[in-house]
MDTraj code that builds the backbone (N, CA, C; nanometers):
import mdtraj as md
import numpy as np

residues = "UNK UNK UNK UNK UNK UNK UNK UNK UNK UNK UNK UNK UNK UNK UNK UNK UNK UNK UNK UNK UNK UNK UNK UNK UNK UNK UNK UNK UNK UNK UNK UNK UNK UNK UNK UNK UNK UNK UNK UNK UNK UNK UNK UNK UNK UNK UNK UNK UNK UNK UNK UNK UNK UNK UNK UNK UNK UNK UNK UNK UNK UNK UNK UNK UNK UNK UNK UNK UNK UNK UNK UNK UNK UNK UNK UNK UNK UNK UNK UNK UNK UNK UNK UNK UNK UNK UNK UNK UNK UNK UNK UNK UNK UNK UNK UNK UNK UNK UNK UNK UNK UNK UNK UNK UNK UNK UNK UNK UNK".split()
xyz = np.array([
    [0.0841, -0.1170, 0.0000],
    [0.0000, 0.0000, 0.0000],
    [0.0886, 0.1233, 0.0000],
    [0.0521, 0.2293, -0.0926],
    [0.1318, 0.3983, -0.0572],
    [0.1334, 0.3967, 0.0562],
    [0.2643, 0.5168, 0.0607],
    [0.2725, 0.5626, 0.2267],
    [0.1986, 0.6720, 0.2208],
    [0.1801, 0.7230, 0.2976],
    [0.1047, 0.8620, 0.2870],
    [0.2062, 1.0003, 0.3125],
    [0.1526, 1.0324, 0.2009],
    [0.3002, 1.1627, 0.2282],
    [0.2615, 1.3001, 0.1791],
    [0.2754, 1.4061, 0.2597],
    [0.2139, 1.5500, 0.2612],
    [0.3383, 1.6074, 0.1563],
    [0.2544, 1.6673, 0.0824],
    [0.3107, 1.7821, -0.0259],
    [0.2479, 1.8657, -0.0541],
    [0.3398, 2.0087, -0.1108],
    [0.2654, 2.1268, -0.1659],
    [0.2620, 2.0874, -0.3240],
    [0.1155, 2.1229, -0.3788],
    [0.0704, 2.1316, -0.5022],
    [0.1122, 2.2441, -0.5838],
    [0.2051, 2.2219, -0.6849],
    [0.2609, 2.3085, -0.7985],
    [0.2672, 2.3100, -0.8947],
    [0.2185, 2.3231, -1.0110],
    [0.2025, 2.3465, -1.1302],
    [0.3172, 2.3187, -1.1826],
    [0.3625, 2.2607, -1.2816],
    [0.4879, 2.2438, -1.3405],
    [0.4439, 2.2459, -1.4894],
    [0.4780, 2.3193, -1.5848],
    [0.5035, 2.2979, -1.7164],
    [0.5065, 2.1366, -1.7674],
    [0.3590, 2.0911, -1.8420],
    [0.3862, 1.9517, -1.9129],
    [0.3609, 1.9389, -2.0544],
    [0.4236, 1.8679, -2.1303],
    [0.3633, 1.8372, -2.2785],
    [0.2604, 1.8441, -2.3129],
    [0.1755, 1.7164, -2.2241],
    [0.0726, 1.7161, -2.2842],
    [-0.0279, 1.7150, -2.0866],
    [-0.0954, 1.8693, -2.1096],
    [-0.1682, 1.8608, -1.9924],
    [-0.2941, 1.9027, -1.9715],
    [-0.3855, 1.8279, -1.9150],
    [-0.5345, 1.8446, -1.8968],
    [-0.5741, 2.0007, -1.8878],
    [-0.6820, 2.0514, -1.8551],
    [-0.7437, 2.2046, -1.7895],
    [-0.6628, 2.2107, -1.6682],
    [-0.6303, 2.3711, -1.5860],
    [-0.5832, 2.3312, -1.5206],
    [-0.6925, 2.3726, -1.4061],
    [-0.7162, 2.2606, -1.3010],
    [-0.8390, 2.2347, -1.2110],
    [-0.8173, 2.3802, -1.0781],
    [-0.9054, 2.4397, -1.0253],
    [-0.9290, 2.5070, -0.9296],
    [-0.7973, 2.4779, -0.8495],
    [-0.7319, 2.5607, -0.8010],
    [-0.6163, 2.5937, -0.7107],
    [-0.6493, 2.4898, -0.5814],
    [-0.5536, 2.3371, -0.5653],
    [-0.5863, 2.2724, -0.4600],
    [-0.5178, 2.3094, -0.3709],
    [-0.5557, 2.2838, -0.2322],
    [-0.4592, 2.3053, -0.1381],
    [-0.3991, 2.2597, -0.1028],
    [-0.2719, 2.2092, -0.0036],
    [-0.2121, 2.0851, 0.0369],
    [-0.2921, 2.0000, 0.0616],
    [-0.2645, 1.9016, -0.0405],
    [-0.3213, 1.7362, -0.0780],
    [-0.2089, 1.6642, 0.0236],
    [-0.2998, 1.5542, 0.0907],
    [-0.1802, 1.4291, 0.1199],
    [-0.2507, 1.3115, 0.0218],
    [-0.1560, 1.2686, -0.0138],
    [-0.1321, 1.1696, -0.0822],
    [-0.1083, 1.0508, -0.0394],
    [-0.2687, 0.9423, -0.1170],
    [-0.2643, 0.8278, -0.0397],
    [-0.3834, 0.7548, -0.0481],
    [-0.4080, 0.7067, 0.0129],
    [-0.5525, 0.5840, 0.0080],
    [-0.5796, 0.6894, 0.1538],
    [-0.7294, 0.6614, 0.1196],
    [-0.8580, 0.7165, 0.2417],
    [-0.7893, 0.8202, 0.3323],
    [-0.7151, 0.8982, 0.2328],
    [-0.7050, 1.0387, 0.3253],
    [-0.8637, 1.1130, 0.2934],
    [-0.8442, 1.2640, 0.4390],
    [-0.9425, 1.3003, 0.4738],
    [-1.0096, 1.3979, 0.3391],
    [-0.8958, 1.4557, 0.2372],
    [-0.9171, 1.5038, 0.1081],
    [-0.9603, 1.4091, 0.0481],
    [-0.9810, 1.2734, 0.0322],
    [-1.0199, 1.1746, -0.0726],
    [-0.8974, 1.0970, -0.0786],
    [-0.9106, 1.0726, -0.2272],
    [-0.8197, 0.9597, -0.2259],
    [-0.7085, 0.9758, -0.3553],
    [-0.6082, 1.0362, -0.3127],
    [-0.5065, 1.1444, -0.3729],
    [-0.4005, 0.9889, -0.4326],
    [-0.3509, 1.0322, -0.5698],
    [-0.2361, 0.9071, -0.5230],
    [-0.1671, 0.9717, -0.7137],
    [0.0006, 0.9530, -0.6976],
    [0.0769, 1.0395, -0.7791],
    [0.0475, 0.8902, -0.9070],
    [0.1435, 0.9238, -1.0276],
    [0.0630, 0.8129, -1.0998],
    [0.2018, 0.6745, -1.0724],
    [0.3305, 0.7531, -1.0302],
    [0.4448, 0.6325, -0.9561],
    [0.3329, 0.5552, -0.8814],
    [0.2705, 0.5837, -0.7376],
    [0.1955, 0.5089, -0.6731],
    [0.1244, 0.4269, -0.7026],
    [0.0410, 0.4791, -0.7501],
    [-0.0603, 0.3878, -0.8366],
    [-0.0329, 0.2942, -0.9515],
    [0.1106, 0.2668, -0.9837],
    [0.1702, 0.1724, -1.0448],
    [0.2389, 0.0884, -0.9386],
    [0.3061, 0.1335, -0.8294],
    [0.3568, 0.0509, -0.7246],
    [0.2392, -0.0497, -0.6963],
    [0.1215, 0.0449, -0.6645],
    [0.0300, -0.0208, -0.5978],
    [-0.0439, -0.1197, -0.6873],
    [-0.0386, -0.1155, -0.7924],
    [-0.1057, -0.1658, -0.8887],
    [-0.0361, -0.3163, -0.9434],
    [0.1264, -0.2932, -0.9415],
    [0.2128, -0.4083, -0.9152],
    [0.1794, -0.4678, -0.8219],
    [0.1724, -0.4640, -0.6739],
    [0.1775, -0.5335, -0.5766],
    [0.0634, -0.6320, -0.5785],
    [-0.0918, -0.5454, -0.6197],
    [-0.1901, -0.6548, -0.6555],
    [-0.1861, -0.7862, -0.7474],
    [-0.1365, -0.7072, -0.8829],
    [-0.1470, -0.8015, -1.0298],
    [-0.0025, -0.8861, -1.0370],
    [0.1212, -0.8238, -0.9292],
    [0.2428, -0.8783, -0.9730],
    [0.2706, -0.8633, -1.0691],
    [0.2726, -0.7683, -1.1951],
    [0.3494, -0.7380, -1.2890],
    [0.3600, -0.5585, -1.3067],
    [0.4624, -0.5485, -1.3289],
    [0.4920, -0.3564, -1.3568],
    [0.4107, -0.3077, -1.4438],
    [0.3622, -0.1761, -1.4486],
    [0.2881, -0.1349, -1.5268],
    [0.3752, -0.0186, -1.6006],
    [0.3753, 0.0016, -1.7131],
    [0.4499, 0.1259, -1.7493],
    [0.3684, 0.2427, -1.7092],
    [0.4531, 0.3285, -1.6500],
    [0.3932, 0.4632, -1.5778],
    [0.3452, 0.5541, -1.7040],
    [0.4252, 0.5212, -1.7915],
    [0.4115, 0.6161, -1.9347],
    [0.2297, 0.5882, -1.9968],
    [0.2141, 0.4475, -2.0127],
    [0.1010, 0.4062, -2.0499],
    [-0.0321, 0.4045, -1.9512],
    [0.0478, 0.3836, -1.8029],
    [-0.0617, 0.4438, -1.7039],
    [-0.1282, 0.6054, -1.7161],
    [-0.0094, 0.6761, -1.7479],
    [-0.0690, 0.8185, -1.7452],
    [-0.1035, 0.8509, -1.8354],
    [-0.1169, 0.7834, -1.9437],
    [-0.2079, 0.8120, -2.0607],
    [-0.2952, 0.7499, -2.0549],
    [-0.3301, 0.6079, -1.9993],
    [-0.4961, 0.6112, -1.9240],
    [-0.5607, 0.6663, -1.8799],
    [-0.5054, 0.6852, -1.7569],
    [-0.5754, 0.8182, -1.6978],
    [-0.6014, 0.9494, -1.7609],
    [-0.4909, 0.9980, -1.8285],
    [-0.5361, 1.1533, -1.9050],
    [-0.7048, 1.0993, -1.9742],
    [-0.6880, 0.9949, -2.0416],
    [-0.8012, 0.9589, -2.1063],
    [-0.9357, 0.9258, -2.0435],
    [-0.9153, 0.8585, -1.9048],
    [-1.0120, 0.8441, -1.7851],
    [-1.0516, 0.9787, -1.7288],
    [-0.9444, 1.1051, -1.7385],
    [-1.0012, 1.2203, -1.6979],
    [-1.0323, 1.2326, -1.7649],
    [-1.0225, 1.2775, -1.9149],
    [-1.1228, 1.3435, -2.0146],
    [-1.2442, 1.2840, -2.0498],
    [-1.3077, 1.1427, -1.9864],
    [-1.4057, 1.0992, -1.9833],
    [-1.4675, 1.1441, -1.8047],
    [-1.4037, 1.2081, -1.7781],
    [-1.4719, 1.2300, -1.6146],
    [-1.4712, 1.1101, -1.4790],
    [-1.3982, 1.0517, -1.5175],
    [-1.4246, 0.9125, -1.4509],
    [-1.2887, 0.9186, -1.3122],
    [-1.1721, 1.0297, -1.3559],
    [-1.0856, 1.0286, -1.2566],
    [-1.0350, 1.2070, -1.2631],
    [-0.9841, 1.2866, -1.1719],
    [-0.9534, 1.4354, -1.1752],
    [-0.7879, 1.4608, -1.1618],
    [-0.7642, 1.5004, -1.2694],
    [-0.6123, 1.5632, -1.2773],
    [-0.6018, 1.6706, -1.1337],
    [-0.5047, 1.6482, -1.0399],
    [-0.5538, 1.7334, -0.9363],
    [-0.4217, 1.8755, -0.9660],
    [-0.2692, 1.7857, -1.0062],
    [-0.1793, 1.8621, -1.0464],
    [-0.0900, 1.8026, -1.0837],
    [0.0354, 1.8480, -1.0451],
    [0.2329, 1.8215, -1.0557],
    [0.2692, 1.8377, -0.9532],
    [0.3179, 1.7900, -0.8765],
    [0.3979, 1.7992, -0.7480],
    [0.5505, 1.7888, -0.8642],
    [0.6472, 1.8752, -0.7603],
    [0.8200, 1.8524, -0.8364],
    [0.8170, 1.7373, -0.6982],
    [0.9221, 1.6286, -0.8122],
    [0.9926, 1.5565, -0.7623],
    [0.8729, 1.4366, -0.7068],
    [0.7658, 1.4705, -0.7133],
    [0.6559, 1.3395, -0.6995],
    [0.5658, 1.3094, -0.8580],
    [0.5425, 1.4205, -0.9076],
    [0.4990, 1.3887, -1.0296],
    [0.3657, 1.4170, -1.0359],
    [0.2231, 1.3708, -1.1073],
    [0.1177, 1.3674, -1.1548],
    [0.0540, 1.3157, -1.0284],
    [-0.0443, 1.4469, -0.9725],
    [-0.1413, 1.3472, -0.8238],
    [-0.2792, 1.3246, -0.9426],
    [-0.3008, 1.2277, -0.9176],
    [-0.4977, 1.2112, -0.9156],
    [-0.5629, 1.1896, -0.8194],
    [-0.6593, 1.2606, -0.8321],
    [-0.8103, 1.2435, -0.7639],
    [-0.9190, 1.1492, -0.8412],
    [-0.9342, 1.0006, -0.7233],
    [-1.0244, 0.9150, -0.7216],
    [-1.1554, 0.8769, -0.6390],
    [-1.1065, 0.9782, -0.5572],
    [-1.2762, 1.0049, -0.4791],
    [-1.3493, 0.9456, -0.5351],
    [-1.4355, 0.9767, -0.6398],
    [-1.5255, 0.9590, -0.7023],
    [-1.5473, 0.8600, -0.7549],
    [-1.4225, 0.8050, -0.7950],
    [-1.4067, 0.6930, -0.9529],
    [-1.5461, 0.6104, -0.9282],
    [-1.5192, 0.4865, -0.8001],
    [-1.6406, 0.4251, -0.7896],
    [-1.7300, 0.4501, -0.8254],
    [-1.8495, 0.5684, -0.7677],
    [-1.9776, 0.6193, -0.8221],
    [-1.9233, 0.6296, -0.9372],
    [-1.8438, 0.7249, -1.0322],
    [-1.8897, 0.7403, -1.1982],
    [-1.8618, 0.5953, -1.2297],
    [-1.7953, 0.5161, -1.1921],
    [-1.7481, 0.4283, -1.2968],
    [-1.9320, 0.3121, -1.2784],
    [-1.9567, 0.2999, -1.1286],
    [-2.0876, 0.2313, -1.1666],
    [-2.1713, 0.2892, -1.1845],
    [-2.1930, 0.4466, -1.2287],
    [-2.3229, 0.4969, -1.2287],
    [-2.2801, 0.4753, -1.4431],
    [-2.1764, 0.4902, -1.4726],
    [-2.1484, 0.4687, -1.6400],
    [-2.1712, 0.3202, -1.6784],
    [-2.1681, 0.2011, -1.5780],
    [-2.2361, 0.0810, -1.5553],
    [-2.3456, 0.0266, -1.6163],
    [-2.4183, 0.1092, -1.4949],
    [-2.5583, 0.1184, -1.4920],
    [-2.6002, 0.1933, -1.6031],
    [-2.5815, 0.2675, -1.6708],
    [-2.5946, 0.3560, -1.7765],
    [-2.6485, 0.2163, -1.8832],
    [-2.5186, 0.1342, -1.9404],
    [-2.5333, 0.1077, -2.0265],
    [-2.5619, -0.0268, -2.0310],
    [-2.5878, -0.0359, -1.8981],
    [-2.7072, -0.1660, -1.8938],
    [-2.8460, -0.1417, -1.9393],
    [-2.8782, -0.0343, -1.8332],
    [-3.0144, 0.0178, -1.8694],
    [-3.0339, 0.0294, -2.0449],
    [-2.9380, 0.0539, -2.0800],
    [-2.9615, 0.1338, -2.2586],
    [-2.9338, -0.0512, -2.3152],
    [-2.8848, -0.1219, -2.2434],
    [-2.9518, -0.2557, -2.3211],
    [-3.0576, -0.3497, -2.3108],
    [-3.1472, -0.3063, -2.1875],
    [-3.2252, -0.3723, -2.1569],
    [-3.3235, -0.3500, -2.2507],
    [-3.4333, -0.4913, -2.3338],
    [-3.5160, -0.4468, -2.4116],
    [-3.6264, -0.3775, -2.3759],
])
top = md.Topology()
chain = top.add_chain()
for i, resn in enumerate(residues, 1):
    res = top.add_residue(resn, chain, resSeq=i)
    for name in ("N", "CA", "C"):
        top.add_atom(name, md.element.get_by_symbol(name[0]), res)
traj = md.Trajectory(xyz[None], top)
């Protein structure tokens, strides 16, 4: 599991980068912190190894996600220097089963 670790949120110059979201405040970073559920996209590949046992490329992770945010399903929160890309997953659960339920309903006859 991440450790949980307090950082200031900073904008950093990226290639390719989402809107940039309402000014957050110090995020900690981590599973079931009291902000939600903050985690950089390194983490969420650590963490994501430890379940499946195989590495995930961070490169191809964060182009999931860019793509999971631009469907609304996860929130670009920022850049931390020296930690990288935080997301915000609060939510994921509800959108991801309320987009579920969506397209069940739209197959039912």
């Amino acid at each position: 599991m991440p450790s949980l670790i307090s950082v200031q949120a900073q904008s950093v110059p990226m290639t390719r980068q989402p809107p940039t979201p309402a000014t957050p405040t110090t995020p900690t970073i981590g599973p079931s912190t009291n902000s939600g559920l903050l985690m950089t996209t390194t983490q969420l590949a650590a963490h994501a190894e430890s379940l499946l046992g195989q590495r995930l490329s961070e490169t191809a992770l964060e182009e999931l996600l860019f793509s999971l945010e631009a469907a609304n399903y996860v929130e670009w929160v920022g850049v931390v220097p020296g930690k990288g890309t935080v997301w915000d997953f609060t939510q994921t659960p509800e959108r991801l089963a309320d987009a579920i339920v969506q397209t069940v309903i739209a197959r039912l006859p």
